[in-house]
TORTOR-84267 format. One line per 2 residues: number of its first residue (from 1); their letters; for each residue x, y, z of C-alpha. Coordinates in steps of 0.05 Angstrom, whole numbers. Layout:
<pts>
NUM> A> X Y Z  ... $
</pts>
This chain:
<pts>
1> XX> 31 -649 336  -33 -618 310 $
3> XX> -95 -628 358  -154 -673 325 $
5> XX> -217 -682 364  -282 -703 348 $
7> XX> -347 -665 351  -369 -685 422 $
9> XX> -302 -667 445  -315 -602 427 $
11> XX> -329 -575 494  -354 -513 516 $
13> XX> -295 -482 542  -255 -499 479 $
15> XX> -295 -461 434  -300 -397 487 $
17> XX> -221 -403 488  -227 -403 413 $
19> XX> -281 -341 406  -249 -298 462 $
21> XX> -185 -298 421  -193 -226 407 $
23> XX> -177 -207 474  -114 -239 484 $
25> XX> -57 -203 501  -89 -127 501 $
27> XX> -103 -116 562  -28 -139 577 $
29> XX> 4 -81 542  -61 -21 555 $
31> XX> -10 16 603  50 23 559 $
33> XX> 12 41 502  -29 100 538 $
35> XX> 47 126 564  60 118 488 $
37> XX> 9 160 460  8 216 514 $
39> XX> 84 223 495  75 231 433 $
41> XX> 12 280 440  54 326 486 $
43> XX> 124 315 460  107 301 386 $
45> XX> 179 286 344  214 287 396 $
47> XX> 181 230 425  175 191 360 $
49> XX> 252 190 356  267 169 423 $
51> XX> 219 109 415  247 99 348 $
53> XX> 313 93 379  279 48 438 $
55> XX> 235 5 400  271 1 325 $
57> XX> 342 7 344  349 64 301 $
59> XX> 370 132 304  332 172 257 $
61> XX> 331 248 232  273 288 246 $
63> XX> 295 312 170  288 254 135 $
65> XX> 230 221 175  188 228 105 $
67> XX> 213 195 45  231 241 -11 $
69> XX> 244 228 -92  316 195 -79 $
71> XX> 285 143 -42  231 119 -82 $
73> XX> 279 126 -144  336 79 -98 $
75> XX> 267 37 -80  250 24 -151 $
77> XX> 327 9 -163  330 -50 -114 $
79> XX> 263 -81 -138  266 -133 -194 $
81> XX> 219 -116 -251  171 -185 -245 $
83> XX> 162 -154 -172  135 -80 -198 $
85> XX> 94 -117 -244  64 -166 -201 $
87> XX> 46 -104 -156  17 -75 -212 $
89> XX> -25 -126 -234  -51 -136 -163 $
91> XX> -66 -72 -159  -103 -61 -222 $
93> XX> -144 -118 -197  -161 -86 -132 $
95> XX> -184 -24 -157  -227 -58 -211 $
97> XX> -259 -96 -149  -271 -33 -104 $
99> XX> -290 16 -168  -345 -38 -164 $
101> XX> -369 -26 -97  -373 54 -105 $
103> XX> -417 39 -154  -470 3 -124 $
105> XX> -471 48 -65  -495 111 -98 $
107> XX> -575 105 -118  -634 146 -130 $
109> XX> -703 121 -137  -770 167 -158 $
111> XX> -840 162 -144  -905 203 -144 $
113> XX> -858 269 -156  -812 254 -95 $
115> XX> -749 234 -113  -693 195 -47 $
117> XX> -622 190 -63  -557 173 -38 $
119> XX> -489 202 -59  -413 193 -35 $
121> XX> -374 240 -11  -300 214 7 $
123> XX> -258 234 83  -206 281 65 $
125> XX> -147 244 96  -127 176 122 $
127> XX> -81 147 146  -39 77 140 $
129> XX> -3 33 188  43 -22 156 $
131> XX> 86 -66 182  153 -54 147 $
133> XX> 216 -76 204  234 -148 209 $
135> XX> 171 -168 162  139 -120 108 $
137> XX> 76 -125 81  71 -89 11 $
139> XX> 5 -116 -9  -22 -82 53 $
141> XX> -6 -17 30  -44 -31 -37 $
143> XX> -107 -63 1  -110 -2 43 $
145> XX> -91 61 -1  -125 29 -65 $
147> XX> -194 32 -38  -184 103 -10 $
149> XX> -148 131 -76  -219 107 -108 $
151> XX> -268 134 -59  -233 199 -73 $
153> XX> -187 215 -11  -149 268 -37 $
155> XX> -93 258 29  -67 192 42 $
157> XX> 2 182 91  34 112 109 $
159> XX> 82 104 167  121 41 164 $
161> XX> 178 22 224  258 38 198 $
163> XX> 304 -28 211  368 -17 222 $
165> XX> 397 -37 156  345 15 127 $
167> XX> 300 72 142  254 47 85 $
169> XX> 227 -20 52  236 -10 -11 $
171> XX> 175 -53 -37  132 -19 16 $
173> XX> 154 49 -21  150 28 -92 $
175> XX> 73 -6 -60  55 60 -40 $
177> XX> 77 103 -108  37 42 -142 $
179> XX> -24 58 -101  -31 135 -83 $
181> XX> 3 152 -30  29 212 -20 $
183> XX> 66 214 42  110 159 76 $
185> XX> 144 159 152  192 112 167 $
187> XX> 152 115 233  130 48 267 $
189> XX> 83 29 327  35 56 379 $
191> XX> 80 113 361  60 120 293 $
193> XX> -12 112 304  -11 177 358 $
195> XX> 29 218 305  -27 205 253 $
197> XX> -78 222 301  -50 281 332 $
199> XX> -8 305 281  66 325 302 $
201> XX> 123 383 280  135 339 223 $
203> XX> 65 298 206  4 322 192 $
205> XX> -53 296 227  -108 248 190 $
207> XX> -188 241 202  -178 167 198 $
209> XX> -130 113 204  -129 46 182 $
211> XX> -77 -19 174  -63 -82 202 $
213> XX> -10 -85 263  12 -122 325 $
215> XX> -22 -117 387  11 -47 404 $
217> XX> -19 -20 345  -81 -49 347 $
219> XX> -95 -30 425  -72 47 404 $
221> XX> -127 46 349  -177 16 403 $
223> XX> -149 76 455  -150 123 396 $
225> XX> -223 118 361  -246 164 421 $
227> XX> -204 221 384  -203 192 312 $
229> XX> -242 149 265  -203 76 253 $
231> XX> -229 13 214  -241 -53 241 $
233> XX> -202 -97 295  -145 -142 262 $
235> XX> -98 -183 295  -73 -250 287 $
237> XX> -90 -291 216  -139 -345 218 $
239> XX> -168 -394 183  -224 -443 181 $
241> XX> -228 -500 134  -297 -536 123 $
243> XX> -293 -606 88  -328 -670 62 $
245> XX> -310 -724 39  -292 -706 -23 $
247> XX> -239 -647 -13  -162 -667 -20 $
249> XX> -126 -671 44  -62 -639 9 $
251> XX> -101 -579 -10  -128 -563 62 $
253> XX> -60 -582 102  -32 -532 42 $
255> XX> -80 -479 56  -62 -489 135 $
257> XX> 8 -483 127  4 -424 89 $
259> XX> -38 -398 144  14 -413 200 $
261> XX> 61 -377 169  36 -309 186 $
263> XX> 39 -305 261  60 -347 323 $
265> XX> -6 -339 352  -44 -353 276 $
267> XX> -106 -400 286  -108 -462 239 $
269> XX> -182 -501 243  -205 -559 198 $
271> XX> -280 -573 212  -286 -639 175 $
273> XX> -345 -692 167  -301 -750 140 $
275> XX> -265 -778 195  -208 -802 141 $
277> XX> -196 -733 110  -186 -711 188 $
279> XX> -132 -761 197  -103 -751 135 $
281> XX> -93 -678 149  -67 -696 208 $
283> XX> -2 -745 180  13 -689 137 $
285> XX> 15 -635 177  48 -672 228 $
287> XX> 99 -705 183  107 -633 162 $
289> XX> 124 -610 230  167 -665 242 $
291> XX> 208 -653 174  254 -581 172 $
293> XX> 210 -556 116  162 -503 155 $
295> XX> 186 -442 188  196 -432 266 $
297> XX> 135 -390 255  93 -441 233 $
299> XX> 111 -499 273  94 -451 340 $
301> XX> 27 -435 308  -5 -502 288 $
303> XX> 25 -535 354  -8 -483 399 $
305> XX> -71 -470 355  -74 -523 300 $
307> XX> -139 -566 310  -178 -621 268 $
309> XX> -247 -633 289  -288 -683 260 $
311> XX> -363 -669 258  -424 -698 246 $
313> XX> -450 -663 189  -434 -595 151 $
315> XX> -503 -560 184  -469 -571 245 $
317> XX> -395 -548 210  -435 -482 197 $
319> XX> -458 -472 257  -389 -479 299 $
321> XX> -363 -435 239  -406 -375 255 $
323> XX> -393 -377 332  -322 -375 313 $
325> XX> -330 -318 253  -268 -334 229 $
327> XX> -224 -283 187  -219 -333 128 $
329> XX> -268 -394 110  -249 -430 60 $
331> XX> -310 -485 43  -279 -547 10 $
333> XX> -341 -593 -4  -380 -629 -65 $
335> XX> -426 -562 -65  -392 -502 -34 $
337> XX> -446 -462 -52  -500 -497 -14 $
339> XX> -456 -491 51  -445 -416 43 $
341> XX> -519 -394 46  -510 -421 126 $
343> XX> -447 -370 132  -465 -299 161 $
345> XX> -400 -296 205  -335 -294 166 $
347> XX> -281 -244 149  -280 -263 72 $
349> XX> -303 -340 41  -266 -379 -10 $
351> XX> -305 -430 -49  -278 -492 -80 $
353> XX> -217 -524 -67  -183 -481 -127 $
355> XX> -187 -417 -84  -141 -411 -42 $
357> XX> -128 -362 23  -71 -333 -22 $
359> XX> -107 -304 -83  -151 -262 -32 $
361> XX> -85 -244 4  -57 -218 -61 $
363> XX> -89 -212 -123  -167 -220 -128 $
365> XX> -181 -159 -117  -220 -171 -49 $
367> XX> -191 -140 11  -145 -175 55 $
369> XX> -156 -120 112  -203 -174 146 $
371> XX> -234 -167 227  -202 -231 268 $
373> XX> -216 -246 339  -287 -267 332 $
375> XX> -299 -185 309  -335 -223 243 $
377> XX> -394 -225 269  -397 -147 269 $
379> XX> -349 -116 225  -339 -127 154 $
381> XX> -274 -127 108  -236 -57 96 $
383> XX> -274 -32 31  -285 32 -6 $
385> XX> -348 46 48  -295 57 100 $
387> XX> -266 118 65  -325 156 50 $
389> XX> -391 183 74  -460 171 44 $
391> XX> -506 232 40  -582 220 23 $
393> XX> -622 278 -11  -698 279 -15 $
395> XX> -730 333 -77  -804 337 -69 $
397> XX> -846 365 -118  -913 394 -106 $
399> XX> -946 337 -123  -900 293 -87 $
401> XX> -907 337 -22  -981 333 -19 $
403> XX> -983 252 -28  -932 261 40 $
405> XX> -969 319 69  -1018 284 114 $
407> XX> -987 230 151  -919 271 155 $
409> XX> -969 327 189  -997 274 238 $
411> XX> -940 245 269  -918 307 271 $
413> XX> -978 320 319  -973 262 350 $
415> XX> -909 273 376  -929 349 399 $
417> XX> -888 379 346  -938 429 318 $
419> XX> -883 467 271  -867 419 243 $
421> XX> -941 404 219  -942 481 207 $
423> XX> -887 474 158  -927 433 115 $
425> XX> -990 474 122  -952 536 110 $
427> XX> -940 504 35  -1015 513 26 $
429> XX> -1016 434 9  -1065 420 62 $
</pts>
């Protein structure tokens, strides 16, 4: 049964075990992930196959690690067409999305003859960690590669774990030829992760690496961004629900469902001011779990983490929201709008109760690579900023110098840097 409490109840120590979720279960795997990586740093293939053989159950080929033209062709075979054109379109909607976002970083402003500017200049390699075993995540491989292909990263590689039925999901390869990427390893954990940092006989090393994973993965990033750049913390899926009154309980026990069904450990919250829509929620979701309709998945998540808390009002909704920065919010009230301006902690917001979790999963545009674990309140959503670097340029003209030249020559002074005054004397502007 699904937990519903009301605000009172809301105790300290419920919301730390809620905001310290980030930590869970890292610490518990550090070791074997450090013996990972310093395998594969000294050992490089070698090691990658014997933990392929450990950890996968497969014996691979150091020769056919990469995917070559015969499997993309057998990929593209095995994929019904409605499925290559649903990538598509999801695609073509994420890269309308982040083209957006490249352009409104680049900017150059002139006054009194001196002109400031800033210009993007893209990494030169990245690269991506999907999931691709037991579960596969195709729409990863577009949220990650898509936003790099249009910053300009002229190198991007995606390792993805073999299952024993195949070395290669084939709608994680026909993903990848559908984004940009160049390079694929059937290649999957902590494993993976060291080869793209460190590079291997048979991988190339990256400058950056990004992807969602399990905790293995995500604690070899952590271990890793000494040596390498990597994007933000993401582990478990959450979601936060606000609602009034007015929202439909179907809608938000739909929307928590869907949720559940990522990951045992997923977090489910409805922050509600209606006492009614609470308990409403509640009958269906537990009628749900008593029914055979959700998956094992599911029923583990919203039993462990599912919770329905009645508040008193949606100021105070807002404010429990932002201590929790959830990965998704989804705001289902009379005026959506009004609630969000309270929001500054959140992974990416939905509005209204016709946007679903899903679309933003899929085929917005937005990015799905989202922080979770609380990490909201400092990191933002994978975008096109986390594949390039912004340069600024100042061009003075004489005119413009000599409207700078005096106070740039005393703080110079001030701070006992006399050539540096000098170098505006020099100039013969003052």
């Amino acid at each position: 049964m699904v937990l519903m409490i009301k605000a009172e109840e809301m105790s300290r120590e419920i919301i730390q075990q809620i905001t310290l979720r980030g930590l869970r279960g890292l610490q518990r795997v550090e070791k074997d992930v450090r013996e990972i990586i310093e395998a594969v740093r000294t050992r490089g293939d070698e090691a990658l196959l014997e933990f392929t053989r450990k950890f996968d159950y497969v014996e691979l080929d150091p020769n056919v690690m990469r995917a070559d033209r015969e499997d993309f062709e057998a990929a593209y075979r095995s994929v019904r067409p409605e499925e290559i054109r649903a990538l598509k379109r999801a695609a073509s909607n994420i890269k309308r999305f982040h083209k957006n976002q490249l352009q409104r970083i680049r900017f150059e402003q002139t006054m009194g003859g001196v002109t400031l500017g800033v210009v993007a200049r893209p990494i030169s390699s990245i690269g991506i960690y999907t999931p691709g075993g037991k579960t596969a995540y195709p729409s990863s491989i577009l949220m990650c590669a898509i936003p790099a292909k249009v910053a300009g990263v002229e190198r991007i590689i995606a390792c993805s774990p073999p299952s024993p039925q195949s070395r290669f999901n084939p709608h994680i390869l026909v993903a990848s030829e559908i984004a940009g990427v160049s390079e694929i390893y059937s290649i999957g954990g902590a494993q993976a992760v060291a080869a793209m940092a460190y590079g291997t006989a048979s991988i190339k090393p990256v400058e950056k690496i990004v992807g969602p994973g399990n905790v293995y993965v995500t604690v070899a990033k952590q271990l890793l961004s000494r040596h390498i750049s990597v994007d933000l913390p993401a582990g478990p899926s959450e979601i936060l629900i606000i609602a009034d009154e007015h929202a439909d309980p179907k809608f938000i026990a739909a929307d928590l469902l869907a949720q559940a069904e990522h990951d045992e450990n997923a977090q489910c919250i409805l922050l509600t001011t209606s006492e009614r829509i609470g308990g409403e929620v509640k009958r269906i979701l537990d009628q749900t779990l008593a029914s055979s309709t959700p998956s094992p998945v599911s029923r583990v998540a919203l039993e462990k983490s599912g919770l329905i808390a009645v508040v008193h009002d949606l100021q105070e909704a807002a404010r429990l929201s932002n201590e929790i920065a959830p990965e998704h919010l989804v705001i289902m009230t009379r005026d959506p709008g009004s609630v969000f301006k309270a929001i500054r902690n959140a992974g990416l917001v939905f509005l209204g109760k016709y946007s679903p979790v899903a679309v933003g999963d899929y085929s917005a545009g937005t990015n799905h690579v989202l922080p979770t674990g609380g990490y909201a309140r400092t990191y933002s959503g994978l975008s096109v900023r986390d594949f390039i670097k912004t340069i600024g340029y100042v061009r003075c003209s004489k005119t413009g110098l000599r409207r700078l030249a005096r106070e740039t020559a005393t703080l110079a002074e001030i701070e006992g840097f006399q050539a540096h005054s000098n170098s505006i004397k020099v100039r013969g502007i003052l």
